[in-house]
Structure formats: C-alpha cells, structure tokens
C-alpha positions as CSV (number, residue, x, y, z in Angstrom):
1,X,0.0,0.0,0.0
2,X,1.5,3.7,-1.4
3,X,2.1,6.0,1.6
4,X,2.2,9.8,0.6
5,X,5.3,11.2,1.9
6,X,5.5,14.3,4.3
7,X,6.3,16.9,1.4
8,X,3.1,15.8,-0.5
9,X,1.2,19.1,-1.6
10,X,-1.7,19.7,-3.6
11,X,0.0,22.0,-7.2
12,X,-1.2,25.5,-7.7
13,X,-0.4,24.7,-11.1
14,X,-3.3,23.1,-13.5
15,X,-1.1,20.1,-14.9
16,X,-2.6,18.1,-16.9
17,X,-2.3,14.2,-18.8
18,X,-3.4,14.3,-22.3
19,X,-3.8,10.4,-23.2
20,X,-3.2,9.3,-27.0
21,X,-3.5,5.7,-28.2
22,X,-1.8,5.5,-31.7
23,X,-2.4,9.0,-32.5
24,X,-6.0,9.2,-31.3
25,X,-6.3,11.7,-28.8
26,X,-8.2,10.6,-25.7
27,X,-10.3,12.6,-23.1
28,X,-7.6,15.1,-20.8
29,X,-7.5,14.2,-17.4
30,X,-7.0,17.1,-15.1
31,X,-4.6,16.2,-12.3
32,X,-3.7,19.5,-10.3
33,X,-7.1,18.5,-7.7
34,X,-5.4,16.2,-5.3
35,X,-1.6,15.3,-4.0
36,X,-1.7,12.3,-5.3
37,X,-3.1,9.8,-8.2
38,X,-3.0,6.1,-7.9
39,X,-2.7,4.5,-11.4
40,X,-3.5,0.6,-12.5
41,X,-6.4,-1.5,-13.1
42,X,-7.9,-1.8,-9.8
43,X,-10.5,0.7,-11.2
44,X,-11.9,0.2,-7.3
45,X,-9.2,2.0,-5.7
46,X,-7.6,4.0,-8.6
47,X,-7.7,7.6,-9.8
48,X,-6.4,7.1,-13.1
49,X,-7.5,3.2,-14.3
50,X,-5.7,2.0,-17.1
51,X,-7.3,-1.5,-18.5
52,X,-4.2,-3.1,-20.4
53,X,-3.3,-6.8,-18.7
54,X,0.3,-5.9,-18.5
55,X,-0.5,-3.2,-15.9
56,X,-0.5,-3.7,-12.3
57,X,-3.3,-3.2,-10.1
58,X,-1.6,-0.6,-8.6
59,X,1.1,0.2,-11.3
60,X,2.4,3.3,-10.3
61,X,1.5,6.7,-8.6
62,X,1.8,10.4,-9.7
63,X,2.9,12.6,-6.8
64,X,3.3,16.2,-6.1
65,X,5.8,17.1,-3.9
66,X,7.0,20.5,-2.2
67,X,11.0,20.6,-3.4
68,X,13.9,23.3,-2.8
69,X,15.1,25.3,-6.2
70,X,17.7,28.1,-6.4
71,X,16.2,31.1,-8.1
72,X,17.5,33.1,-11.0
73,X,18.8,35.8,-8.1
74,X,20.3,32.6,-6.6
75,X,17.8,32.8,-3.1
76,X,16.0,29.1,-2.6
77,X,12.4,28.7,-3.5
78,X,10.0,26.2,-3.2
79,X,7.8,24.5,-5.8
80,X,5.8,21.7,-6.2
81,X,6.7,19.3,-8.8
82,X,5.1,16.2,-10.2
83,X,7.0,12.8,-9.8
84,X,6.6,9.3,-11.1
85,X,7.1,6.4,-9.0
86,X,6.5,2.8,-9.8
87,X,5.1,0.7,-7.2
88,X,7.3,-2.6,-8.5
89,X,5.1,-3.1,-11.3
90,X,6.0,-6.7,-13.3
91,X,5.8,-4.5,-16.4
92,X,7.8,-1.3,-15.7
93,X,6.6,2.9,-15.6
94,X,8.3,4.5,-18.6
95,X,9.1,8.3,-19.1
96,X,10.4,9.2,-22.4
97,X,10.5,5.8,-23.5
98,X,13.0,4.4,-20.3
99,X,11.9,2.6,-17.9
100,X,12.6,4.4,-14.5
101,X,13.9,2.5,-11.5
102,X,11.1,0.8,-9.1
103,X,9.8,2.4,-5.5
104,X,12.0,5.8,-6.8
105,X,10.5,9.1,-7.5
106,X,11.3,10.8,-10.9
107,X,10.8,14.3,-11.6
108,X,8.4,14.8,-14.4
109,X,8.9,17.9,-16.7
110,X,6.5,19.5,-19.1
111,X,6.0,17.6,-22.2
112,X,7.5,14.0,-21.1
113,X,5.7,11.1,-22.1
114,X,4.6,8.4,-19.8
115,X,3.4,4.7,-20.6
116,X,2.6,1.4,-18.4
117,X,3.5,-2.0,-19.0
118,X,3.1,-3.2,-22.6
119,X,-0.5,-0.4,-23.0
120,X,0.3,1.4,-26.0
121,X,-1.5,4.8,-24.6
122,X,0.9,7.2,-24.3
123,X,0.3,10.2,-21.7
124,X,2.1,13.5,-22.3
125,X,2.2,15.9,-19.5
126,X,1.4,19.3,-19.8
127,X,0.1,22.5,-17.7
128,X,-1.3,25.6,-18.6
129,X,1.6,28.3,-17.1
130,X,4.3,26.8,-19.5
131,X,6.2,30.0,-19.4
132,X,6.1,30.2,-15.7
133,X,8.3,27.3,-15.3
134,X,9.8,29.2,-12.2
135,X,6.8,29.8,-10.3
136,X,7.3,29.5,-6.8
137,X,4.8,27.4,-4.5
138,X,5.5,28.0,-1.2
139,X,2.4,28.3,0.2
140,X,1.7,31.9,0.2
141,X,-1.0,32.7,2.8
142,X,-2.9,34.8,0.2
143,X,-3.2,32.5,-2.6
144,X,-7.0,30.9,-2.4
145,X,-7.3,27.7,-1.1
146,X,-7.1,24.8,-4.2
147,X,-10.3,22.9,-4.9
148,X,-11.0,19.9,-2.8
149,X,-9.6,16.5,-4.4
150,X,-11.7,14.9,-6.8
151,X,-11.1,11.7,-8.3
152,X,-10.6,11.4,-12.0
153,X,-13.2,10.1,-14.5
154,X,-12.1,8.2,-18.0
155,X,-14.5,8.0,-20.4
C-alpha cells in the first residue's frame, strides 16, 4: 500500500495528462485536484484506471511534492513538482521511452511522455503556465485555497 510522503502538496499549477493511443487523442484528465493519483487497473481503488493486462493493479503513482530550487537571483524557493514512482510493477513505468527505477521518485517535466507496461496509450504531460516554469509554491498565505480533491473520470 502507497504512503504519501510528508512533502506531498496539492500544485497551484493546473497540470494536466493528455492520453493518445496511436495517435487518437483521448479525453484530458485534469490532475492539479489532489496530491496524489494512484494508477493501475484496480478501477476500485484507482484515480487514473488503465485496463491493459500488463498493468498492475496498482502500477504506479503520480505525486506532487514540495521541493527546494535556487532562483534566477540565486535565493532558494520552493515549488511543487510532479514525480513518477513505480510501485514494482511486473511491467515497468516508462518516461520518455526508459523505464525508471522501481519504489523511486522521478521528476516529471512538461511535455515527457509516460506509458505502463506493454499499454500502447501514451500520456504526455502538460500544464497551462508553461512559461512560468519558475513559479514559486510555497504556500503563500494569500493565494486561495485549491479545490478539494476529486477523483478522476475516463471516459
């Protein structure tokens, strides 16, 4: 069972998964509404369901997490970032076409492309403040509160 770790934060920033499955563009899913989404084919327990047999039942999970940066002006920041990590799936959790390293998180950048296990859907990750890549999200008392977590629907 997947544990969020303590520097799990919901993202100010609207990122977003925009499924294809050979070239046919699937419904977006939103992902900025919650910490965390579980992804495999337990479609009980699952945010983000994905059907193919190679996938786990819980394959893998897409985390935000509060991290340090250095600014521009070379001061420290903080942001929240998305990361990948595979829950020892049989299969593997590819970014970019490599397979990343089991029970590790890996930072995930605008326009990477994930897959699962042998599915040939294809998942590119995107957000809408793409030239605000230095954005910082520390948690600034006047920024309204996110909206409360919501679980995502495939159609």
């Amino acid at each position: 069972m997947y544990s969020e770790p303590p520097e799990a934060k919901i993202p100010k920033t609207r990122w977003r998964l925009y499924p294809f499955k050979e070239n046919e563009s699937l419904s977006t899913l939103y992902i900025h509404r919650q910490s965390a989404y579980l992804i495999g084919r337990d479609r009980r327990i699952v945010d983000i369901p994905i059907d193919h047999p190679s996938c786990s039942k819980q394959h893998s999970v897409l985390q935000y997490r509060l991290v340090q940066y250095e600014k521009k002006d070379g001061s420290v920041g903080r942001r929240v970032r998305p990361y990948i990590i595979d829950l020892n799936s049989i299969n593997g959790t590819f970014v970019n076409n490599q397979r990343i390293e089991s029970a590790r998180y890996v930072e995930l950048k605008e326009k990477d492309v994930l897959k699962f296990g042998f599915s040939s859907r294809e998942y590119v990750v995107l957000h809408e403040n793409s030239k605000e890549e230095e954005q910082d999200d520390s948690g600034n008392e006047s920024a309204p509160p996110p909206p409360p977590p919501a679980t995502v629907a495939m159609e």
